[in-house]
MIMIFI-588443 format. One record per residue (C-alpha): residue number from 1; residue in one letter; x, y, z. Coordinates in pm, 1 decimal, always signed. Layout:
! MIMIFI-588443
NODE num residuo        u        v        w
NODE NUM       a        X        Y        Z
...
//
This chain:
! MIMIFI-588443
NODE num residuo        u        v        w
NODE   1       x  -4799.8  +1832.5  -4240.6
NODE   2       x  -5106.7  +1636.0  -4334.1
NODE   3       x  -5272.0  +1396.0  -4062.9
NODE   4       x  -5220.0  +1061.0  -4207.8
NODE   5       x  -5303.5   +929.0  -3837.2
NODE   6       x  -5521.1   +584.0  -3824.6
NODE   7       x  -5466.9   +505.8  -4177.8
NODE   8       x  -5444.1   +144.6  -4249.6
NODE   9       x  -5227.8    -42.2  -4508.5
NODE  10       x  -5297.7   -375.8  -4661.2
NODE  11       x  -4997.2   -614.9  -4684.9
NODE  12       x  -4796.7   -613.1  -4938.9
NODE  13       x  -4778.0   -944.1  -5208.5
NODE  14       x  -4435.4  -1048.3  -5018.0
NODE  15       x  -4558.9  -1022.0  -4691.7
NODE  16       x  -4895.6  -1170.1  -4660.8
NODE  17       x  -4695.7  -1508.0  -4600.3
NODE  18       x  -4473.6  -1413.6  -4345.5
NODE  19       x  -4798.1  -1351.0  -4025.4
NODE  20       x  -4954.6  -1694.7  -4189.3
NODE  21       x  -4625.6  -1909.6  -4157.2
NODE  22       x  -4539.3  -1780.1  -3795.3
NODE  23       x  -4548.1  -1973.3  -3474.6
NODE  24       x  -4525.3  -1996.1  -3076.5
NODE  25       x  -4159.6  -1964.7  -3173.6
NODE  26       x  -4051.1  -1784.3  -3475.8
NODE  27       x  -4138.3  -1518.8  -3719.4
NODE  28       x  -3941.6  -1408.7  -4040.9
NODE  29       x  -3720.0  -1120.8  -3886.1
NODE  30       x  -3365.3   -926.5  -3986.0
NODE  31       x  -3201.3   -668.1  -3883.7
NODE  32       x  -3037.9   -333.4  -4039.4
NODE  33       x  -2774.7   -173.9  -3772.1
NODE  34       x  -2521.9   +141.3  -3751.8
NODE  35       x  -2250.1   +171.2  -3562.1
NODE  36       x  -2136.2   +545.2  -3512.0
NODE  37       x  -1808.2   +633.9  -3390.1
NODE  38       x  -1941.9   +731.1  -3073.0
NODE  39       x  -2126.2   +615.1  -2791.6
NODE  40       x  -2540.2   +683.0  -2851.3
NODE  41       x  -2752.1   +926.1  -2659.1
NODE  42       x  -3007.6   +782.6  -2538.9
NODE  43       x  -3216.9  +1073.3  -2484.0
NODE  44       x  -3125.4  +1272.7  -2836.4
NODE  45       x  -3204.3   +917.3  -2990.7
NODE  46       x  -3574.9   +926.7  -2826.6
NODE  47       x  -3612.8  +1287.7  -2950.9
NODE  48       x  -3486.3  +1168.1  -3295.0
NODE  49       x  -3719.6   +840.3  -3321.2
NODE  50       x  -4006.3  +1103.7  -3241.5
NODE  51       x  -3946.5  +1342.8  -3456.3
NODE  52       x  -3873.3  +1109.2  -3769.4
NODE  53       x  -4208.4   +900.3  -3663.2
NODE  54       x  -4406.8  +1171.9  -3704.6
NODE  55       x  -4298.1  +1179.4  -4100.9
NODE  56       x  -4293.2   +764.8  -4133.9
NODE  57       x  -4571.9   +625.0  -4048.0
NODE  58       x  -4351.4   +277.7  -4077.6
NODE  59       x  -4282.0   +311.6  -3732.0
NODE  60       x  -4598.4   +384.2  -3594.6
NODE  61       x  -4763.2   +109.2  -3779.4
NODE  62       x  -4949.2   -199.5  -3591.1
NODE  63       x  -5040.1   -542.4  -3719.0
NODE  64       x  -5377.8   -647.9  -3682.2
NODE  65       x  -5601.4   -983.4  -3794.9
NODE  66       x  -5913.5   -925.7  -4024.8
NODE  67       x  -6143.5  -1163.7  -4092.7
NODE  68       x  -6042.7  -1203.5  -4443.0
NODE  69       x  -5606.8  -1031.6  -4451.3
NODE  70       x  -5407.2   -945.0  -4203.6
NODE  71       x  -5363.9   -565.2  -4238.9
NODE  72       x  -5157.0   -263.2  -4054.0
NODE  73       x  -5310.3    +24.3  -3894.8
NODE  74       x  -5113.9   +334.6  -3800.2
NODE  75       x  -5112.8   +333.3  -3421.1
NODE  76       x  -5028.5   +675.6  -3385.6
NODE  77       x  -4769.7   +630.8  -3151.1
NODE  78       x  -4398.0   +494.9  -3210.9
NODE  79       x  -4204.2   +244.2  -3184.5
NODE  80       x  -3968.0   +239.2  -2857.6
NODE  81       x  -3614.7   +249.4  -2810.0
NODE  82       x  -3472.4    -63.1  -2601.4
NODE  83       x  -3112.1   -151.3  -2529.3
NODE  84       x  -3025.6   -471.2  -2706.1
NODE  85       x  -2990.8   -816.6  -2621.2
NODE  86       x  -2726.4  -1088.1  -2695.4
NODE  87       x  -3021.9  -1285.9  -2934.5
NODE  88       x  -3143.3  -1065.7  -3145.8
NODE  89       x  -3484.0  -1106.9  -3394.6
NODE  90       x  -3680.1  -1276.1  -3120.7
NODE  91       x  -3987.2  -1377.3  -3255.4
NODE  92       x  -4240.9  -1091.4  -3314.2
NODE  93       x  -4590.6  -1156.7  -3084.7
NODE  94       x  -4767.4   -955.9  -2840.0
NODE  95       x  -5137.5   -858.3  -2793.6
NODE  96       x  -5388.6   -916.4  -3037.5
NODE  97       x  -5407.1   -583.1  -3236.1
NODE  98       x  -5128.6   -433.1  -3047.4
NODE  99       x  -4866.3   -588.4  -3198.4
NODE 100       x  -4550.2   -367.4  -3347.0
NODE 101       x  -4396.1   -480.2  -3646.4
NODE 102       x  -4009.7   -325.8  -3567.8
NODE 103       x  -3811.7   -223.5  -3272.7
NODE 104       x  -3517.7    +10.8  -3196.9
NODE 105       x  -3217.5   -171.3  -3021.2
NODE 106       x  -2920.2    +25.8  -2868.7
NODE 107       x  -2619.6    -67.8  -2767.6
NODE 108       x  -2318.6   +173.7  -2694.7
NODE 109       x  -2275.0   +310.1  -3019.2
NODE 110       x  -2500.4    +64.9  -3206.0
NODE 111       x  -2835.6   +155.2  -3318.3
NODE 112       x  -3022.5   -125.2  -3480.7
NODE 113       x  -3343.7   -182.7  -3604.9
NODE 114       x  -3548.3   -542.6  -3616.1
NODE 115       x  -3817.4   -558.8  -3884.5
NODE 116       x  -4045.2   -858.9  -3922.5
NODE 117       x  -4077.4   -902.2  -4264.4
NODE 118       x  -4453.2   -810.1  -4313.8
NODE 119       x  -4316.7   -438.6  -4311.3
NODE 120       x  -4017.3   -404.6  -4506.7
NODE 121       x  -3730.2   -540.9  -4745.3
NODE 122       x  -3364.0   -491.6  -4645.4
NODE 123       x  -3349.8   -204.7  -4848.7
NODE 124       x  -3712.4    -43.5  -4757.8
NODE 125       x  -3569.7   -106.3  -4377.3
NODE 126       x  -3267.6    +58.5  -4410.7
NODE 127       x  -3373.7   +355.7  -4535.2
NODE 128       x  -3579.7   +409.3  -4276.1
NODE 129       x  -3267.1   +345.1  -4020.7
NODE 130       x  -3090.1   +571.0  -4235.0
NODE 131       x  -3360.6   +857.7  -4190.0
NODE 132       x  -3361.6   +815.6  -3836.1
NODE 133       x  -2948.1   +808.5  -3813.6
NODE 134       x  -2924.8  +1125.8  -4019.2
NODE 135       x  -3203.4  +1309.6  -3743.4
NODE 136       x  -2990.7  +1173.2  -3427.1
NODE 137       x  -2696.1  +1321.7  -3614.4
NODE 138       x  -2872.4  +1676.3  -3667.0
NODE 139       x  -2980.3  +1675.4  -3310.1
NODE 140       x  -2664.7  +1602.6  -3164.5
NODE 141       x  -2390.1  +1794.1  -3421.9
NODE 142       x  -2603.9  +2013.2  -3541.5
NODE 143       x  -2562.7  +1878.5  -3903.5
NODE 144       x  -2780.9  +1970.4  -4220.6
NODE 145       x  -2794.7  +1661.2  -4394.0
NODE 146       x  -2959.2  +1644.1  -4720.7
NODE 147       x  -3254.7  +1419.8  -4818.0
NODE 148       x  -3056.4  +1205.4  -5038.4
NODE 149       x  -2911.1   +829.4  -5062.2
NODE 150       x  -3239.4   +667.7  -4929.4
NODE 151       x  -3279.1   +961.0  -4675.6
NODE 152       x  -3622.9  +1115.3  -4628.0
NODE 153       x  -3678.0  +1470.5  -4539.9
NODE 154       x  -3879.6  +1457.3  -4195.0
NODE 155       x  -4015.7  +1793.7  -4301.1
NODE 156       x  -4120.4  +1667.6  -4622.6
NODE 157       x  -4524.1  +1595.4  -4679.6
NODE 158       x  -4598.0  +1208.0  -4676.9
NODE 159       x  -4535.5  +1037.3  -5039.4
NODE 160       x  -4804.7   +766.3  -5126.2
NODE 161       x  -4576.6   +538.9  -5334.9
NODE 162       x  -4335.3   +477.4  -4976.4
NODE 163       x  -4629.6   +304.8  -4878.5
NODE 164       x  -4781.2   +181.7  -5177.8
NODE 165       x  -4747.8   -241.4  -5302.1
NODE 166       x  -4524.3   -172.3  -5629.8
NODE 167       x  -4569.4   -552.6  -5731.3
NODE 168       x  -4951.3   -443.4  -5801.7
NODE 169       x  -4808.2   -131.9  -5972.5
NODE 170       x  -4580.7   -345.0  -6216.4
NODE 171       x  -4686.0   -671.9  -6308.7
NODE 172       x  -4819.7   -752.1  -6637.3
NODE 173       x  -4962.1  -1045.3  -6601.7
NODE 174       x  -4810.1  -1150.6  -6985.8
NODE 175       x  -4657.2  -1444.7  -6799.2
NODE 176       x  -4661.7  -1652.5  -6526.4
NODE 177       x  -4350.2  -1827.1  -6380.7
NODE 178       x  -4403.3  -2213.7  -6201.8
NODE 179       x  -4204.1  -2249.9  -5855.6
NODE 180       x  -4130.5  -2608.3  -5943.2
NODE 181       x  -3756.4  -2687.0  -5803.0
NODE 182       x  -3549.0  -2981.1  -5678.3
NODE 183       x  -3534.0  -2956.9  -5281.9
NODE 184       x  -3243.1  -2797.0  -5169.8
NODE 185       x  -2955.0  -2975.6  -4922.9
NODE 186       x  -2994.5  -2878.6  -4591.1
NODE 187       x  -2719.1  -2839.3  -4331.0
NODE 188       x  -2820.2  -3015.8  -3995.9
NODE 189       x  -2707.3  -2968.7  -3659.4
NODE 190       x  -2766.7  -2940.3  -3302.6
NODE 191       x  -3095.3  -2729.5  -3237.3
NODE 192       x  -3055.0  -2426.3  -2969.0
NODE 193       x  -3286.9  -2350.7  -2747.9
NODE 194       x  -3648.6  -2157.2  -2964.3
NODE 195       x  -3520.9  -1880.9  -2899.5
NODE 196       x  -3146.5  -1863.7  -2915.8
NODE 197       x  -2999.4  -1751.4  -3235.3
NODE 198       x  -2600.4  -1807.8  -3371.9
NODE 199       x  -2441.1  -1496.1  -3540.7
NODE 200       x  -2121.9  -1481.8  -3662.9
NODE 201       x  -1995.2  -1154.1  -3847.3
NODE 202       x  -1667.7  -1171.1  -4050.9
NODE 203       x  -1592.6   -735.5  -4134.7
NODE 204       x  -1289.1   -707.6  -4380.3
NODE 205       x  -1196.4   -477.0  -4667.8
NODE 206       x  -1501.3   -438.4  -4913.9
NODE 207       x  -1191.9   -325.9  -5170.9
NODE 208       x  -1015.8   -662.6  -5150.4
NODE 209       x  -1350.2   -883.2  -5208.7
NODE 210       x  -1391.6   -657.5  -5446.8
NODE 211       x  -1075.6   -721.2  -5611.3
NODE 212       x  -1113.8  -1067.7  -5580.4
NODE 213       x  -1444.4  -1104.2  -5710.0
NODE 214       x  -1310.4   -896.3  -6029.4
NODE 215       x  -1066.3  -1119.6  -6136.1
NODE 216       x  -1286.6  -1363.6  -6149.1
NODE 217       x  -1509.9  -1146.6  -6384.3
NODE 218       x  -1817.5  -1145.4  -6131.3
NODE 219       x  -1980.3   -919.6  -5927.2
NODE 220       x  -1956.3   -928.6  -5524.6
NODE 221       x  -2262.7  -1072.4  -5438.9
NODE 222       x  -2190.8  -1324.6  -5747.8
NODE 223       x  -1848.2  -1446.8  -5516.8
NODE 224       x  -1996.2  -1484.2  -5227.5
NODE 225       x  -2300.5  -1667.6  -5346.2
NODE 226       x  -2096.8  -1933.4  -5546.1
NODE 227       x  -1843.3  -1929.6  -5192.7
NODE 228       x  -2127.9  -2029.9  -5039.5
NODE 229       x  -2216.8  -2331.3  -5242.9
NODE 230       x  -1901.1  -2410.6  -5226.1
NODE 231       x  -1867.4  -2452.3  -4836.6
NODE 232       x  -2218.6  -2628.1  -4807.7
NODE 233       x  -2128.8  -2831.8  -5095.8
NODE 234       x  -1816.6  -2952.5  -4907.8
NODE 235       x  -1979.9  -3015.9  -4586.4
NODE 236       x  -2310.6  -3253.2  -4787.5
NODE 237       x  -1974.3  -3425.4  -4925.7
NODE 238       x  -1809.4  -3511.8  -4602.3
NODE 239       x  -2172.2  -3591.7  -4418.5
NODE 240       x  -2123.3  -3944.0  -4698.8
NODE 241       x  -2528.0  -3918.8  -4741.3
NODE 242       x  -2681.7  -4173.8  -4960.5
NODE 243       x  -2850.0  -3929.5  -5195.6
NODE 244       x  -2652.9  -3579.7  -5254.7
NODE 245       x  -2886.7  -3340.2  -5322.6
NODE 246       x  -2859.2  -2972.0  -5511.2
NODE 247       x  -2688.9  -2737.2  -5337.3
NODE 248       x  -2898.5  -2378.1  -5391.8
NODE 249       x  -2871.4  -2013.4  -5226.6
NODE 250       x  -3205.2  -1806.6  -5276.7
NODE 251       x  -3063.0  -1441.3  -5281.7
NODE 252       x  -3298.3  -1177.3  -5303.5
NODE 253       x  -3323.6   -937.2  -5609.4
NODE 254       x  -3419.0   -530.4  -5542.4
NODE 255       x  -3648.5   -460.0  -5789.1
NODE 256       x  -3648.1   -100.6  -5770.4
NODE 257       x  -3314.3   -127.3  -5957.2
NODE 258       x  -3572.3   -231.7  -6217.8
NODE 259       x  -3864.2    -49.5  -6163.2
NODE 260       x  -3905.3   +330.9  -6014.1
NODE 261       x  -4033.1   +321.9  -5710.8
NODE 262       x  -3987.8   +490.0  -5355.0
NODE 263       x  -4143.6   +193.9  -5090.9
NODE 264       x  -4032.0   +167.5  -4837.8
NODE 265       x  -4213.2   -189.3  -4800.2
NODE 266       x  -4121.6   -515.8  -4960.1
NODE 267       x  -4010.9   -495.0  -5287.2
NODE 268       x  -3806.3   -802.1  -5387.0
NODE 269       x  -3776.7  -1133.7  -5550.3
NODE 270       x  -3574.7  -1415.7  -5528.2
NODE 271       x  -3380.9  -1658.8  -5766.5
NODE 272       x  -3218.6  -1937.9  -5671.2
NODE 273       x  -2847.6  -2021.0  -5826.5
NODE 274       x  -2694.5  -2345.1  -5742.1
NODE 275       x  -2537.9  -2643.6  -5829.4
NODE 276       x  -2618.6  -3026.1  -5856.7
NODE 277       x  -2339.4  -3281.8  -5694.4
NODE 278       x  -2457.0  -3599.1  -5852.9
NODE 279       x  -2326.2  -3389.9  -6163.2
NODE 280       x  -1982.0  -3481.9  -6035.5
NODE 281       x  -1720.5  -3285.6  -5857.2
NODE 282       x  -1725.5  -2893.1  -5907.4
NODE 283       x  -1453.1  -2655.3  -5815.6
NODE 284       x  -1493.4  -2334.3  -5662.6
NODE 285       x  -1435.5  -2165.0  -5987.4
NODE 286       x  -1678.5  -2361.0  -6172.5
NODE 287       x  -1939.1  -2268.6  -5931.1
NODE 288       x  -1850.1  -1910.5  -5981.7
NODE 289       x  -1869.9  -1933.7  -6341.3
NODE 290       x  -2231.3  -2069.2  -6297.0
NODE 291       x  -2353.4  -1904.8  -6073.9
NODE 292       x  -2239.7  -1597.4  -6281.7
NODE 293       x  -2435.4  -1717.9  -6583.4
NODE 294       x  -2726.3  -1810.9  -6387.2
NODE 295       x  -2760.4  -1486.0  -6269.9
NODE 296       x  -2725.5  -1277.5  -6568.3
NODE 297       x  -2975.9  -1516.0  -6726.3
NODE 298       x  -3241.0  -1501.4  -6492.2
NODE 299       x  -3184.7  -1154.8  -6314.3
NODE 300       x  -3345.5   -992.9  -6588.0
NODE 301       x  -3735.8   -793.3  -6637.5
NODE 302       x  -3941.4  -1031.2  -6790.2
NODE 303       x  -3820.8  -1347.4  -6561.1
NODE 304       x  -3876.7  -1164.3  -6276.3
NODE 305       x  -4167.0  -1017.1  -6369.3
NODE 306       x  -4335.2  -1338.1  -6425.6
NODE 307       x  -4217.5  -1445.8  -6081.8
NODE 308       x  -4410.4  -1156.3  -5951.7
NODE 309       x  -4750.6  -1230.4  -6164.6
NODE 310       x  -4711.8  -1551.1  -6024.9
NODE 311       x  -4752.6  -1491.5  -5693.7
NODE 312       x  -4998.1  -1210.5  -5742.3
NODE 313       x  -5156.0  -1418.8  -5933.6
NODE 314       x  -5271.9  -1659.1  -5650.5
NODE 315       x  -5366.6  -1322.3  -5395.0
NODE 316       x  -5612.6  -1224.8  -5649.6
NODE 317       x  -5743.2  -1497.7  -5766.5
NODE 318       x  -6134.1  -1445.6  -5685.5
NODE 319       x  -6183.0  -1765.7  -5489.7
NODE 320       x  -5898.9  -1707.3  -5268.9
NODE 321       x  -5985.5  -1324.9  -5201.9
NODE 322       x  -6355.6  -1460.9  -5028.6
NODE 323       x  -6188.2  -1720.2  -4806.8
NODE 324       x  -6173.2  -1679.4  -4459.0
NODE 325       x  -5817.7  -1588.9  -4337.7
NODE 326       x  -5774.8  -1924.6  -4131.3
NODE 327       x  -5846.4  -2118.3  -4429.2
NODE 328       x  -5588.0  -1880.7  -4655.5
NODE 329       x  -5323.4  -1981.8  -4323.1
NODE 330       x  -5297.9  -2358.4  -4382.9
NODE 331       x  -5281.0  -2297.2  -4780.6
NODE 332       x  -5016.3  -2094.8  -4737.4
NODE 333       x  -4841.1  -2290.8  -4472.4
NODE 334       x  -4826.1  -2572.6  -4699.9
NODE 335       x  -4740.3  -2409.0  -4976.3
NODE 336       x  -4433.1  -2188.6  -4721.6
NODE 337       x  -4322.4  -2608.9  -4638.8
NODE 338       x  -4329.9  -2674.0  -5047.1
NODE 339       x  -4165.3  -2377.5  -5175.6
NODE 340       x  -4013.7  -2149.4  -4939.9
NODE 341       x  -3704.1  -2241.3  -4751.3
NODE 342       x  -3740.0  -2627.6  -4851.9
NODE 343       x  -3618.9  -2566.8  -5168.6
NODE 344       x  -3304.6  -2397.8  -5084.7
NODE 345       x  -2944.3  -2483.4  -4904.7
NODE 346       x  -2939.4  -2097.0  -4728.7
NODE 347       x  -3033.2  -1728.3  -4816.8
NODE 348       x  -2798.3  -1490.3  -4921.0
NODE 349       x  -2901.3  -1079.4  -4920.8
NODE 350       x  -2639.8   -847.8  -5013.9
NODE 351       x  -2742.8   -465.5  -4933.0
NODE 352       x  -2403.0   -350.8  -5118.3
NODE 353       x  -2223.3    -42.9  -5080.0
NODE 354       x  -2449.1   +168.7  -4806.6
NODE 355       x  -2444.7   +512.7  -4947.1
NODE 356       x  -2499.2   +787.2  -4711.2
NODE 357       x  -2427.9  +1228.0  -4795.2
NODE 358       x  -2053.5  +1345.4  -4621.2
NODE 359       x  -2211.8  +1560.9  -4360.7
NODE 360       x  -2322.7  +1231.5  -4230.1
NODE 361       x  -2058.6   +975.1  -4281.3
NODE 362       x  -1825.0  +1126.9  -4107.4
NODE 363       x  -1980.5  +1039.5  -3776.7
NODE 364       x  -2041.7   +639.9  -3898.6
NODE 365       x  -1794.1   +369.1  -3857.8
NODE 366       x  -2021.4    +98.1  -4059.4
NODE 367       x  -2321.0    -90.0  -4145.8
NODE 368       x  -2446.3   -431.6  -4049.1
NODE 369       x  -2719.1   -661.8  -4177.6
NODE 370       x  -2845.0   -975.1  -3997.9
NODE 371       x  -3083.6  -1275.0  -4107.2
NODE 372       x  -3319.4  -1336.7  -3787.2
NODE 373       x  -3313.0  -1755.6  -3724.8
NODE 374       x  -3509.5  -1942.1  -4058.0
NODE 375       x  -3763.3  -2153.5  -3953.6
NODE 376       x  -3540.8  -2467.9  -4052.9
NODE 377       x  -3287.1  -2311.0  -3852.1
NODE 378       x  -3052.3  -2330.1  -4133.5
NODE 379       x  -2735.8  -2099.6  -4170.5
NODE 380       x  -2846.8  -1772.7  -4354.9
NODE 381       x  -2640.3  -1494.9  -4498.8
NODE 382       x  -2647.6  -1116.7  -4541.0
NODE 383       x  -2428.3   -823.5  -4612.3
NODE 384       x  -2346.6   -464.6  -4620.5
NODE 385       x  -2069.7   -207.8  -4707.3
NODE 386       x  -1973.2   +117.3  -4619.3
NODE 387       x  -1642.5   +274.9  -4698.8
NODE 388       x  -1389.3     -8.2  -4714.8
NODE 389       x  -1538.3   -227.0  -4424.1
NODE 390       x  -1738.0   -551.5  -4550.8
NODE 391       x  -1937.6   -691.3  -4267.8
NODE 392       x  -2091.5  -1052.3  -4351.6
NODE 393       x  -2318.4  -1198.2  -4137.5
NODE 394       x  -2421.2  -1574.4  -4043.5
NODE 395       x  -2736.8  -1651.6  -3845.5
NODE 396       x  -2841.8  -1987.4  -3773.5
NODE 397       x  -3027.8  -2173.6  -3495.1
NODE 398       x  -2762.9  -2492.6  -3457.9
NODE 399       x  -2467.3  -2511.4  -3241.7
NODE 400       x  -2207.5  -2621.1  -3474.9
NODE 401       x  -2040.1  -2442.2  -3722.4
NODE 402       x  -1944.8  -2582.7  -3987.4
NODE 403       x  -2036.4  -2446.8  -4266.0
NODE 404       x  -1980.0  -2073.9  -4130.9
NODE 405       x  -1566.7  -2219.6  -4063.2
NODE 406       x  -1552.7  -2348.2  -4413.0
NODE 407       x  -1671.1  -2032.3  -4563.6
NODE 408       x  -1456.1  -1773.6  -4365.2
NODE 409       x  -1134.3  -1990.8  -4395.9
NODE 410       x  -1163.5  -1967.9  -4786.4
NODE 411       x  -1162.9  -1608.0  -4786.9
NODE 412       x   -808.3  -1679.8  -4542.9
NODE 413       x   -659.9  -1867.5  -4802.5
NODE 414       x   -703.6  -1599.0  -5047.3
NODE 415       x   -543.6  -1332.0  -4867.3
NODE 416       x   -870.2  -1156.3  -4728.6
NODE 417       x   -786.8  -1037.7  -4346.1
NODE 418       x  -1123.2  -1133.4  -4114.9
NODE 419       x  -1211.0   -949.1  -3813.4
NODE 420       x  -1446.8  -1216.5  -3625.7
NODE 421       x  -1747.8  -1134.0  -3391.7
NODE 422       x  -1983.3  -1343.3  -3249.4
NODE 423       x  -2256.9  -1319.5  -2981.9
NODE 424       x  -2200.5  -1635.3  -2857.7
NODE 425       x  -1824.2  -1721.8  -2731.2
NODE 426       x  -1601.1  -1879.1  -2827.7
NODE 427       x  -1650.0  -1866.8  -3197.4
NODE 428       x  -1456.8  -2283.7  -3177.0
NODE 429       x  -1669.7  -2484.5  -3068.7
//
């Protein structure tokens, strides 16, 4: 295998923000977990995470400040297997130039990996877990598992395009998309402490949401966006402010549906569906008509590929490429405060139906994906499937609940059967 050893990456166009807009207390994290049917090995899992570092240089990978970017350099040593803790995505911070950009939590038969978001997408994240699942399964049931689904072939030589920035690759730069928007309602609560986060999983049958959503005439991710608006809709109703304002869910769109490529970094772009109150009253099936229109209007090449020149548009912009990299962090603070999560009522990132070969399925009970806490502490969503178990999750960093109750009591009325977890007890407050 060739020696890619001490290589170093720029950032990709999505994640230059995400080191720039940290602080003393947060960073943009998630998480991508598997639960297996039986408890983990610790020691076959180290052997695994070894042997499947030594092909993905993802988990070897450092962050480090230049004078100019932020950049990753590969470390040449990987990532570390921890058991977990009840708050997951702490905030990601260490040693200057030492500073890992994932980690490997365990917990009985849970293996789960965090990512801060200057590495990977949902999708780029778990297919890495994925590759390192399918090794852990060789190793301990001697399974051949083929390199398929999102699965990498350890023995494989290195592919440039899993590391490679495929907005560069693909925009056009025929047109350019404004990020003018009405701010976005926000849900407020009672703060937790920095570091605390609120999770609250609801797993039911990914056949029944199905079902629903199809006699509606949407798609899943379609339902539960527009169920979304709905509950945070209801709760900006009840709160009697003076001034409703839009109600909007940012969910992510996975552009290599769109475009062919294999990174494993971030490749993504977001649209933001919603509704406006001071419209008058909507019903939950309005808002799913809408946001199904929305959707199938804007989810589309072109749009999004002006969305992307966009914001490549400012990274290479000439003047902005030969300013110092403090400078570039207050710009893009400000500019995180104006058009990132300000403009939006929550996030909503739906992974769909996790696809893995039979030789390794057999041994997996499901799939989870978690939003780390949002800098405005706001509830979050994000989703994932495998076989007929749905698991949605809820982060936040309030106390109360509100919104989360709404949304999961919906689903109640319409038949759907939710399992509830939470790390925090008891899910009433």
């Amino acid at each position: 295998m060739a020696d890619t050893r001490k290589a170093w990456y720029r950032l990709d166009n999505a994640a230059k923000i995400y080191p720039a807009v940290r602080t003393q207390k947060w960073s943009g994290n998630f998480r991508v977990s598997v639960s297996l049917k039986e408890k983990v090995d610790m020691k076959i899992l180290e052997k695994a995470l070894a042997d499947t570092a030594e092909r993905l240089v993802s988990l070897r990978l450092n962050l480090h400040r230049g004078f100019f970017w932020y950049y990753l350099e590969d470390s040449g040593e990987s990532v570390k297997a921890t058991e977990d803790v009840r708050n997951p995505c702490a905030r990601f911070g260490g040693k200057r130039n030492r500073e890992k950009p994932c980690r490997i939590r365990v917990y009985e038969n849970r293996i789960a990996l965090e990512i801060f978001h200057v590495l990977a997408d949902g999708t780029g994240a778990m297919n890495i877990l994925k590759t390192l699942t399918a090794r852990y399964i060789t190793l301990k049931y001697g399974e051949k598992i083929p390199a398929e689904n999102g699965i990498i072939d350890i023995n494989s030589e290195p592919d440039k395009e899993e590391m490679e920035d495929a907005f560069k690759r693909y925009a056009r730069f025929k047109a350019v998309k404004s990020r003018q928007e009405l701010k976005g309602y926000h849900f407020k609560g009672t703060k937790l402490k920095p570091h605390d986060i609120n999770i609250i999983t609801g797993l039911m049958s990914a056949s029944h949401i199905h079902s629903i959503s199809k006699s509606y005439k949407v798609t899943v991710t379609e339902f539960i966006t527009a169920l979304m608006i709905y509950s945070f809709m209801q709760c900006q109703s009840e709160s009697k402010c003076y001034v409703e304002k839009p109600v909007k869910i940012s969910v992510p769109i996975n552009l290599r549906k769109i475009y062919p490529s294999k990174t494993l970094r971030n490749f993504a772009l977001y649209i933001n569906p919603g509704i406006e109150p001071r419209y008058g009253e909507f019903t939950l099936e309005e808002i799913i008509e809408d946001v199904h229109h929305f959707m199938r209007m804007n989810n589309k090449e072109k749009y999004l590929n002006a969305i992307m020149c966009k914001n490549l548009s400012d990274e290479m912009n000439p003047i902005t490429r030969v300013v110092p990299l403090f400078i570039k962090n207050i710009v893009m603070r400000i500019a995180f405060n104006m058009y990132g999560e300000n403009l939006v009522s929550s996030t909503f990132s739906n992974l769909g139906m996790v696809k893995v070969p039979d030789e390794m399925g057999k041994y997996i009970d499901h799939f989870d994906f978690v939003f780390g806490r949002f800098k405005r502490d706001m509830p979050s969503v994000a989703a994932a499937s495998f076989g007929d178990k749905l698991c949605i999750s809820w982060s936040s960093g309030i106390v109360e609940k509100d919104v989360e109750r709404r949304f999961f009591t919906e689903l109640v009325k319409m038949g759907v059967h939710v399992k509830l977890e939470s790390n925090f007890y008891p899910i009433d407050n």
